[in-house]
Structure formats: C-alpha cells, structure tokens
N, C-alpha and C positions, 0 to 999 in steps of 0.2 A: 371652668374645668373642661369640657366640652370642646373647647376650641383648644386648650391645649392637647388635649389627646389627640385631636384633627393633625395639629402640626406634628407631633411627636410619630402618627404614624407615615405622614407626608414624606417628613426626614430619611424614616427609617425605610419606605420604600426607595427615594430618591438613592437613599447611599446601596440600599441594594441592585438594585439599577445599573448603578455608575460601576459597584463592583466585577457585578456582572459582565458589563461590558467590555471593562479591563480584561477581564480573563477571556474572553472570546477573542478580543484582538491578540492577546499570547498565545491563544489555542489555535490559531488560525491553520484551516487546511491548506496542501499541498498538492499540487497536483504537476504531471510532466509524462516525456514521453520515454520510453525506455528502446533498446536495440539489443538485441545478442545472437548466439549461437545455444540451439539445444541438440543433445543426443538423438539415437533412435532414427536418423533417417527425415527426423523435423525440421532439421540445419537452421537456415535464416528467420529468424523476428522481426516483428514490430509490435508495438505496444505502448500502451498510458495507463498510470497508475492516479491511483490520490491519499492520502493517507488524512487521517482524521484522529486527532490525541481524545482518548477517551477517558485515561488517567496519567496521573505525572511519570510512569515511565511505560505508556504503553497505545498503540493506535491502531487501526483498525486501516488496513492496506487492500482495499481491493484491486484487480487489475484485469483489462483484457488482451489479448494476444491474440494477432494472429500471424500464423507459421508459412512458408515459403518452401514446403517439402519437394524433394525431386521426385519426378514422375506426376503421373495426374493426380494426385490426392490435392484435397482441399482440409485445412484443418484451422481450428481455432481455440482459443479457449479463456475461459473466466476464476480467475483465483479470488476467493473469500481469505483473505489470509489478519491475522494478527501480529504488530509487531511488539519485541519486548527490546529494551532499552538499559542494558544492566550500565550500574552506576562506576564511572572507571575514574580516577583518580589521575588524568593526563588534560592536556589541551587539546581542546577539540575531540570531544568523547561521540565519535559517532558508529560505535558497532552495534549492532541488533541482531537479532535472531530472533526468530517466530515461525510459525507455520498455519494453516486452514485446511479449506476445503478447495481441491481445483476441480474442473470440469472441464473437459475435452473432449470437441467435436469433430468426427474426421468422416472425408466423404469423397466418393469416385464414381466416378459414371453415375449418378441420381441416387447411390445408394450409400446411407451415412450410418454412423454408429458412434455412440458417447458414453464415454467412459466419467467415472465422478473416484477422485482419488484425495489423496493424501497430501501434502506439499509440507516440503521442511525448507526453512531457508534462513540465510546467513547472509552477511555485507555490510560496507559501511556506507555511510552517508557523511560528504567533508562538507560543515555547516560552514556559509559563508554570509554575505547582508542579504545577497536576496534569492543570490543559486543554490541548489543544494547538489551537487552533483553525487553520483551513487553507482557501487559496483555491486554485483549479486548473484550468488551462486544457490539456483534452485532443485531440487531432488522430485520430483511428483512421482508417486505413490500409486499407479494404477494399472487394474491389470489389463495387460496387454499395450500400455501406453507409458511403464516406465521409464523415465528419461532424468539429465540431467540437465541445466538452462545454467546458462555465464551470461548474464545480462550488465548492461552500463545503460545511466540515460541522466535525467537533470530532474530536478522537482523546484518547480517555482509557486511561493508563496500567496495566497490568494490574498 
C-alpha cells in the first residue's frame, strides 16, 4: 500500500509539473524596443518594454524611456503600468488598454526634479508567429509633466 501511495503521488507531482510547464511556455514574456513622439516640449523617444500575462486577459507592462527634449534638459522615465485585454469577437483581437504608475525624471545644468504620475493608455498589438508589432497612445498624468506619447515598436517573444 505504501508504494502505491509512493507512485500515485510521484504521478500526480509529474502531471503537475508537466502542467505547469505547459502553461509557462503559453505564458511566455515579451520583451522589445519601442520609438515615438510625446507632447510637452519631450518630442523624440526611445525605449523597451516587457510585458508579463499575469491572468488570462491581463499582464503587467513595465517600460523605460528616455526622451530627446530640445534645449538642455535631460529627461527619462519608468512606467509601472497594467495591461487589460477585452474579449472581441474578430480575428486577430489585439486592442488593450491599461494604465499604472509613471515616473519622470528631468534635469538641467546638475539640477533634476521627478515627478510620479498617473498613465492611461490604449493600442493595439498585430499578433504574428513570433513579432508582435504595436501602436500606442499614452496620456501621463503629472503635475507639471503632463504630456501625451504616440509610441510604435515590436515585442519579441522570450
């Protein structure tokens, strides 16, 4: 009796194991680089995101930027954001919308100052085998640093 309870829990770890594993290979993160234009005098980007599925229609987006403003500023910043994934009824369903927390650093002549705001945003992502290309219009939420961001870039599958 003893050795069957052995194997019977052996099994039952194995299949959850294997389960497991499945699902991490479907859940797999995403990671790429992004480019845009934002408002506010911030003008040119660059930036890399990653997105990570946390539940089936929803993942956890962080990202850093940083900005190419005219004049001597120096500026950057880090989004906490969440994405949500409503269920749409076409092919190729890639709109989302989410938002977080952003953080923006800006700095001139040795003297910086960061604001922590609000971020709303929208876009889609065209699911392909292994690109994920993605358009996206950001709102950030802070005072003294409200702006709006038109970003595009790629997210390639880890």
């Amino acid at each position: 009796m003893r050795d069957l309870t052995r194997r019977l829990s052996l099994a039952v770890l194995v299949s959850l194991l294997m389960s497991a594993t499945a699902a991490a290979q479907s859940l797999r993160p995403s990671l790429g680089p992004q480019l845009g234009f934002a408002s506010d005098n911030f003008d040119l980007f660059v930036g890399g995101q990653v997105s990570y599925q946390v539940a089936p229609r929803f993942d956890l987006y962080p990202s850093v930027i940083i900005y190419f403003p005219n004049g001597p500023l120096n500026a950057w910043g880090l989004n906490f954001n969440v994405r949500y994934w409503p269920r749409l009824s076409m092919p190729n369903p890639g709109l989302y919308v989410g938002g977080g927390l952003g953080y923006t650093h800006i700095s001139a002549f040795g003297v910086g100052d960061s604001r922590t705001g609000l971020n709303l945003l929208g876009g889609w992502e065209f699911h392909t085998p292994s690109l994920k290309p993605f358009v996206e219009l950001r709102a950030i939420l802070a005072s003294d640093v409200n702006r709006i961001e038109f970003a595009g870039g790629l997210n390639f599958k880890m």
